[in-house]
N, C-alpha and C positions, 0 to 999 in steps of 0.2 A: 485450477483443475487438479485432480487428485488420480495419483496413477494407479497401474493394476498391481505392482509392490505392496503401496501402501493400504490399498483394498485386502489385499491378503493377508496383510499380515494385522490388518483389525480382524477378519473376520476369524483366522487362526488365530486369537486372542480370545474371542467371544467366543469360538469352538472351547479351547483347552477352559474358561469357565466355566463350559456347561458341564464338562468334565467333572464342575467341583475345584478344579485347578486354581489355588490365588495367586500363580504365577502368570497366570493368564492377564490380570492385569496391567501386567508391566509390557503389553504389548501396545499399549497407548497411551499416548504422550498425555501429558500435566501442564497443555498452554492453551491459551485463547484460539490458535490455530487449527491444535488437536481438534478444542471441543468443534471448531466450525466448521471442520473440515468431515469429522462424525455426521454432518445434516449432509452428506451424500448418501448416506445409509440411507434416505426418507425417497431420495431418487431410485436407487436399487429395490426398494419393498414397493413402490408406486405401483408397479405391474400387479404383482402378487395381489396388493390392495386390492388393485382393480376388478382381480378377477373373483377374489373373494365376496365383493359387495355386489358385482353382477352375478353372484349362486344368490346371497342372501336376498336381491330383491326377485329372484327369480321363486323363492319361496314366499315372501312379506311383498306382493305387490304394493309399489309407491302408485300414491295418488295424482303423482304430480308428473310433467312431463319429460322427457327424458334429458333436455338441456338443463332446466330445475337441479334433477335430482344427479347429473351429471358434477354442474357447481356448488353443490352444497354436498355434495359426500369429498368433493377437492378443497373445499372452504375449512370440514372438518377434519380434513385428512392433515390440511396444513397447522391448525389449531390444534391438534390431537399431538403434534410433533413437539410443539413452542410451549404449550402449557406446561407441562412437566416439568423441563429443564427452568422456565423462570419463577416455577415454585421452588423449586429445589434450590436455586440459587440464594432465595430466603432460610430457607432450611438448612440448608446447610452452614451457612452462616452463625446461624442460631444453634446449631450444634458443634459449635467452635470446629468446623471440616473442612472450608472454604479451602483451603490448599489442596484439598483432595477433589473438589468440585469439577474441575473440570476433566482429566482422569473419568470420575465416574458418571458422566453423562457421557462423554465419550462409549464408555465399553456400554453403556447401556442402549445410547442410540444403534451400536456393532450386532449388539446382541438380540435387536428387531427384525434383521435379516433373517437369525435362525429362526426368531420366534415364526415371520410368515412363510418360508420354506416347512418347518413343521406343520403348520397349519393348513398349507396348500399340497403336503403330503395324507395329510388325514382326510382333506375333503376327496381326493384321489381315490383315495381305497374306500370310502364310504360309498362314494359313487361306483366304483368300479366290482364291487361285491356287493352293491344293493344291501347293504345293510338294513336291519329293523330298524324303526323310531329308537328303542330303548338301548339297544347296541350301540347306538349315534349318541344318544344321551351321553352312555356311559364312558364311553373313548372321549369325549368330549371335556366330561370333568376328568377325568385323568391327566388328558392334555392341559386345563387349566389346573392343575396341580401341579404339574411339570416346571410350566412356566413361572407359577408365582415362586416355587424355589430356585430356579434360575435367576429369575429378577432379586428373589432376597440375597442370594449368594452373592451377587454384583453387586448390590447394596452394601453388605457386609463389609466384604473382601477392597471393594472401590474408595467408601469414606472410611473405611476401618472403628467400625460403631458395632456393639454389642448386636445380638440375633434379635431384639425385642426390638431396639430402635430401625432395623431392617426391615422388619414384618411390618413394622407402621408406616415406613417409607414407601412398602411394597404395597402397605393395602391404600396410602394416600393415591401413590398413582394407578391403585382398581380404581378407586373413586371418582377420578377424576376424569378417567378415560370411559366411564361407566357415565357421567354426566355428559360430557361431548358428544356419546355418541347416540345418549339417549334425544339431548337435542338435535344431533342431525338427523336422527330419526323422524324425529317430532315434524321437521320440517319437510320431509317429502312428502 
């Protein structure tokens, strides 16, 4: 079990990154423990998840019935957590980082909390000031700009790899979580 210490002081870790800060890194351990103990992050964002996909189907009605679409956005939810890191784990490899590997799935898993707190901030005030369609749009891509530089800077700053090899890391896991989520999609 993983205390509320150690909760804070990933998530003050992931905070001072988003900062820009690569002292922020060194708020999360370099072992097999670290990285496993980072997949309570996936329990902390479950809510948030949850509530995000119940707006999302509350705009994209599912076809399917509610225990359906209940286990298969949980099926992807947990797929969506484990892909990444055992790609990365090739990857990283392959870009002689592997020492830094666990470190940077660590602060990456940390930095999923900000990412759905921000996200469950923005649907707050869209909702809460009735925003236009185009305003929604446009707060929307900003907010995915936000993040992809947060996730490059972790990338960066975590395997300690040039801004190019970051941007590809960063756009490997769009890709990838853009596939998952297109087939959980597919399956409601």
């Amino acid at each position: 079990m993983i205390t509320a210490p150690e909760v804070a002081r990933a998530l003050y870790g992931a905070l001072r990154l988003a900062r820009l800060d690569p002292g922020g890194i060194d708020q999360f351990g370099d072992t097999v423990e670290a990285f496993w103990r980072s997949f309570y992050a996936m329990l902390i964002v479950a809510p948030g998840h949850l509530i995000l996909a119940v707006i999302r189907h509350s705009v994209v009605e599912p076809t399917s019935g509610s225990i359906q679409v209940f286990l298969v956005e949980a099926i992807g939810y947990v797929i969506g957590w484990f892909a990444f890191p055992l790609v990365m784990f090739y990857v990283a490899d392959k870009l002689d980082r592997g020492e830094r590997y666990f470190r940077y799935i660590a602060a990456s898993n940390w930095a999923a909390v900000l990412q759905v707190a921000l996200m469950l901030v923005i649907v707050a005030v869209e909702y809460g000031f009735g925003m236009s369609l185009a305003t929604v749009g446009f707060v929307h891509l900003i907010t995915m700009i936000v993040v992809l530089v947060y996730f490059w800077f972790i990338a960066r700053v975590g395997l300690d790899i040039s801004g190019r090899a970051a941007a590809a890391i960063v756009g490997l896991d769009l890709v990838l979580s853009l596939v998952i989520n297109s087939v959980t999609m597919g399956m409601i």
